[in-house]
C-alpha positions, 0 to 999 in steps of 0.5 A: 572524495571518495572512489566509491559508487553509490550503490557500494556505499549503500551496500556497505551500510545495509550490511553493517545494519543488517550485522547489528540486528545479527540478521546477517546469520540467516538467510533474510539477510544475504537475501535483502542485500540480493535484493537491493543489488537487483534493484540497482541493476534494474533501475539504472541507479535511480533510488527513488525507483528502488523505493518504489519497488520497495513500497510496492512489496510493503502494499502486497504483504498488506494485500493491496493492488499495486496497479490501478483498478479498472472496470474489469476488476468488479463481480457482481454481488446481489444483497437482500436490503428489506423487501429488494435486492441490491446489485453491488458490484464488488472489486475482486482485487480491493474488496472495500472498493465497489460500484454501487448505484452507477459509483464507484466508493472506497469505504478506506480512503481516508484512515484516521490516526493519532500521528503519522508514526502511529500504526493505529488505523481507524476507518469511521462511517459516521458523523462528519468524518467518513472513510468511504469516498467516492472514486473514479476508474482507473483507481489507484489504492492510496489511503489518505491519512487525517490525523485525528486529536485523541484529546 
């Protein structure tokens, strides 16, 4: 058995990868093994915390709150439906997510693929599938994936 930490091993590895993709040459790379070393240190040695931290980026490239949504995260809007205006109270952190008529709705809790690899989403409104689902506050943005047949 080896003498070697666990984290060592894991740098060592990221390291040879990062060298086969040559990111190893530019700044990305001395950055990600930066990363992963701070990670270890705050998390005490627990991977599945630094995976966490590590999901949590992916969510904010993509714009996504990475903390609940709670009732002060909501302004109020005022839509003209025909002859009346509508309140809709509008999350200002998660804009498909809003209060309307006392209820809380995500329009993009559920997204349809064809396989859970594929990057394709769908959102559909329609039919006897819908994304939009009701929710509760405190919210945590978690879209549920539903594997649709393209056939």
């Amino acid at each position: 058995m080896s003498n070697k930490k666990w984290i060592d091993v894991v740098l060592q590895h990221a390291e040879n990868e990062l060298k086969i993709m040559n990111l190893n040459k530019i700044e990305v790379g001395s950055t990600i093994i930066k990363l992963i070393r701070e990670l270890h240190e705050i998390s005490g040695n627990h991977p599945q915390v630094m995976k966490s931290v590590i999901h949590s980026i992916a969510d904010l490239i993509d714009e996504k709150p990475i903390s609940p949504i709670t009732e002060d995260d909501f302004k109020l809007e005022i839509h003209c439906e025909g002859n009346r205006n509508v309140d809709v109270w509008r999350c200002t952190r998660c804009t498909h997510i809003y209060k309307l008529d006392g209820r809380y709705y995500d329009d993009r809790a559920i997204v349809y693929k064809t396989s859970y690899e594929s990057t394709d989403k769908q959102y559909i409104y329609q039919g006897g599938m819908s994304s939009k689902q009701e929710i509760s506050l405190p919210y945590v943005v978690r879209e549920k994936v539903i594997i649709i047949s393209n056939e």
